[in-house]
C-alpha positions in Angstrom: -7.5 30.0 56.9 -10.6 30.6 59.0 -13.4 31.5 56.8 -16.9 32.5 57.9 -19.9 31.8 55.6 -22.2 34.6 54.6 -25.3 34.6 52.2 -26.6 37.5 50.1 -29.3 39.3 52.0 -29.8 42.3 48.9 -27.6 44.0 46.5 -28.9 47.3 44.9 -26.7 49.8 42.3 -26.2 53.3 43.8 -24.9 55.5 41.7 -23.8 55.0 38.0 -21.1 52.3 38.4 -21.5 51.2 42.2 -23.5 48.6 43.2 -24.0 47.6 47.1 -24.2 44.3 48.8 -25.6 43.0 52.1 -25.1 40.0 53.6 -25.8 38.0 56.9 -23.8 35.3 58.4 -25.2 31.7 57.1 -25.0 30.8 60.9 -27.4 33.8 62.2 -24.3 35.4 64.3 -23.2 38.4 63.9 -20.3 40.3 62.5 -17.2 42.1 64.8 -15.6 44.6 63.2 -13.6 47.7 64.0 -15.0 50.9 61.4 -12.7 51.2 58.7 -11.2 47.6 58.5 -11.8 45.8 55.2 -12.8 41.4 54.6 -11.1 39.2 52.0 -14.4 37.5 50.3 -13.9 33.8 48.4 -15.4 34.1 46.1 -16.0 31.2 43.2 -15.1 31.0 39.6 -17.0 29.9 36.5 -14.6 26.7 37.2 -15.7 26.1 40.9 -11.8 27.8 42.1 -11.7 30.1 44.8 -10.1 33.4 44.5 -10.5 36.5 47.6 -11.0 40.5 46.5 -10.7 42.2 49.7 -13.5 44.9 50.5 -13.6 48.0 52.9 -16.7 47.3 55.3 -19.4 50.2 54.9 -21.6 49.0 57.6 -22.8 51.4 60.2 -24.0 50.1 63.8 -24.8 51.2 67.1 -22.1 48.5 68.2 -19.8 47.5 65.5 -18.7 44.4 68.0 -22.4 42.8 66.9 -23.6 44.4 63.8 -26.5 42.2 61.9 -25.4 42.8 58.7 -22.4 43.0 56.4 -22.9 45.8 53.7 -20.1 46.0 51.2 -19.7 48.7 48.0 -18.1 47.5 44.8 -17.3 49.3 41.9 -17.9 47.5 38.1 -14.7 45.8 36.7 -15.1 45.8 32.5 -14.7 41.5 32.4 -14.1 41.4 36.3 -14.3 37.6 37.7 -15.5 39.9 41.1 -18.2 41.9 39.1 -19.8 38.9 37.5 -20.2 37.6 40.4 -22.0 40.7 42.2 -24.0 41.7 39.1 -25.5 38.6 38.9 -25.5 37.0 42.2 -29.1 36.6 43.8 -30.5 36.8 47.3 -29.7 33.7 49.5 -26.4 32.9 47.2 -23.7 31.7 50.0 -20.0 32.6 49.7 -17.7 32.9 52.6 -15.3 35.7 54.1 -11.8 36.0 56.4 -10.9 38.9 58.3 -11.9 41.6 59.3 -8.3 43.3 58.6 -6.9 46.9 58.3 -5.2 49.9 60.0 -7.3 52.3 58.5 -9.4 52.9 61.6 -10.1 55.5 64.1 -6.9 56.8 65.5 -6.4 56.1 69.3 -4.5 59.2 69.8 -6.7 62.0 68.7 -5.5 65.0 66.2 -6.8 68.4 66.2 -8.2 67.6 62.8 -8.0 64.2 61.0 -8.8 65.3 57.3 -10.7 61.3 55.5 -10.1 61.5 51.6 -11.3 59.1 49.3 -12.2 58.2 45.3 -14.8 55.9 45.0 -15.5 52.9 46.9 -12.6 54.1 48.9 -15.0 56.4 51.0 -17.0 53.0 52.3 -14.5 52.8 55.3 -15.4 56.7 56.3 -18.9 56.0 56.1 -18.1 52.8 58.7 -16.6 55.7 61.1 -19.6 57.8 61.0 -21.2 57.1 64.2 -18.0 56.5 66.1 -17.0 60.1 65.4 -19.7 61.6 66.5 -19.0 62.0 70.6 -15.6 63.4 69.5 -17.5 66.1 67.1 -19.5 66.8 70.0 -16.7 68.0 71.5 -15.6 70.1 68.9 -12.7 68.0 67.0 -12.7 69.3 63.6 -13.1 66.0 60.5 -12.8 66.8 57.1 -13.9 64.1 54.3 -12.9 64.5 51.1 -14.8 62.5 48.3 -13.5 62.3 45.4 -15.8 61.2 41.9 -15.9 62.6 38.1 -19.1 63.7 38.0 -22.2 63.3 40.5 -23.7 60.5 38.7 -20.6 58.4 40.8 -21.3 59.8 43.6 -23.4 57.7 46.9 -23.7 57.5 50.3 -24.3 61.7 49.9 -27.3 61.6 52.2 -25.5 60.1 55.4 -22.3 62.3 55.0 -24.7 65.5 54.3 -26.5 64.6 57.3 -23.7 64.2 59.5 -22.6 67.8 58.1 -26.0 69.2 59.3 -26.0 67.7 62.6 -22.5 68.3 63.7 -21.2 72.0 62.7 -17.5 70.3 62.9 -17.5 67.9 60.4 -17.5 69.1 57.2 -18.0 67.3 53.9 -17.0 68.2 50.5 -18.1 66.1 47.1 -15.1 66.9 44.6 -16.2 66.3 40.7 -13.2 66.1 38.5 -15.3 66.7 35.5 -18.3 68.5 36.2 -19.8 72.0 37.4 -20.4 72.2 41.2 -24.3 72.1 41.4 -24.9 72.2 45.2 -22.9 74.3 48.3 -20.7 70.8 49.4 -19.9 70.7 46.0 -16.3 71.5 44.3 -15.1 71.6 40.8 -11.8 69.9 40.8 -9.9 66.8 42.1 -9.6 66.3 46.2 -6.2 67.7 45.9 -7.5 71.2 44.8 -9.3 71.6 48.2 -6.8 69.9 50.2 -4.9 72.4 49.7 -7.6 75.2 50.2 -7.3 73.3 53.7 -3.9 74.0 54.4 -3.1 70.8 56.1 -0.9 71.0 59.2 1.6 68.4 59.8 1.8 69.4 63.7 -2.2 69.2 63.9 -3.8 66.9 61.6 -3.6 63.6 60.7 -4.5 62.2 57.2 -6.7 59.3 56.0 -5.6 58.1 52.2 -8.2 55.6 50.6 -9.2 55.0 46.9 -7.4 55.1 43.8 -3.6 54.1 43.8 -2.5 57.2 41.6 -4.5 59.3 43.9 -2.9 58.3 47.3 0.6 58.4 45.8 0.3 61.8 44.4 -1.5 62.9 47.9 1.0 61.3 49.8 4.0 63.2 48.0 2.3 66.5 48.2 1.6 65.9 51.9 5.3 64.8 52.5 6.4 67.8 50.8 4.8 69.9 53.2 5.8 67.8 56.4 3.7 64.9 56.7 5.2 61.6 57.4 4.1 57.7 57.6 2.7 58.6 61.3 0.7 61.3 60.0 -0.7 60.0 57.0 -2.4 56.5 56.8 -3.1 54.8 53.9 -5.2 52.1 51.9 -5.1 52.0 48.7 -7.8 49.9 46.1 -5.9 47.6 43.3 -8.9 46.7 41.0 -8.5 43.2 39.5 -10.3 41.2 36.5 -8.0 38.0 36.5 
């Protein structure tokens, strides 16, 4: 397998349980990618082994064909081989990726209203997307993300989707907390499926990104199905977190 060596350029926590990573290519190149893809990491083991974790991109570039950096969000594992490794890794460590990979990317054919939802990290892909969406909101195409966290304390990345939602009038962003009082107006109390449905998703007009929680994008996906969604109309990435 082709593998491209990267070295730790900073990693920072963002929120309560997030911690973000950026990396440069060991070669000084840079990296290709199309928004919302994801790259399998090697990363090694207190033995020396190599095992991948595969991680939705986050970057945002003017040209995502040669971006300087790699910027990655992972979410603490309790005993995770993969959160060891990011909570104590050190600027300049080297490790190596494969990929980029995916299918959750900008839709060629465009909907009336593509409607992103994510829990956790799974919103790192939509932040990827932000600048590519912007001609088409400029033309009035109507994007809904979704994000889906307990309590605001999880929650990151607010100040670039809140500033998209200033600038553009048709994209709207809404931070769900699951288990917390709404405190500011993009705020709702209750999980992303409450205000998908306060939505009133359209399976002749909309399309629908799923991306996050396993249990989350199943239960979406059954609630969108029951209303006329299909596997054209609904794409899907779901986030298996592992410690072995």
């Amino acid at each position: 397998m082709l593998t491209t060596p990267i070295r730790l350029l900073d990693s920072a926590m963002i929120s309560r349980n997030v911690r973000r990573l950026r990396f440069v290519r060991s070669d000084g190149g840079s990296f290709a990618y199309r928004p919302g893809e994801f790259v399998s990491l090697h990363l090694p083991d207190d033995s020396g082994e190599i095992y991948k974790r595969s991680y939705s991109i986050a970057t945002v570039a003017d040209n995502p064909a040669a971006a300087e950096t790699l910027e990655l969000v992972a979410s603490h594992v309790e005993n995770g081989k993969a959160t060891r490794w990011f909570w104590q890794a050190q600027p300049g460590a080297e490790i190596a990726f494969s990929g980029p990979h995916g299918l959750l990317v900008w839709p060629e054919v465009l909907p009336k209203r593509l409607i992103l939802i994510a829990t956790g990290t799974g919103v790192a892909p939509y932040r990827a997307m932000l600048k590519q969406m912007q001609p088409h909101l400029t033309q009035g195409m109507q994007v809904h993300l979704l994000f889906g966290v307990r309590d605001q304390a999880e929650a990151f990345y607010l100040d670039d989707f809140r500033a998209q939602a200033q600038a553009f009038p048709s994209f709207q962003f809404s931070l769900c907390v699951s288990r917390a009082a709404a405190t500011a107006p993009d705020e709702y109390a209750g999980r992303v499926t409450d205000r998908l449905q306060q939505l009133n998703p359209q399976a002749d007009t909309d399309l629908v990104y799923l991306c996050g929680n396993p249990a989350m994008v199943d239960e979406v996906f059954e609630r969108l199905k029951a209303v006329g969604f299909g596997v054209k109309t609904v794409k899907r990435e779901k986030y298996i977190f592992s410690r072995a």
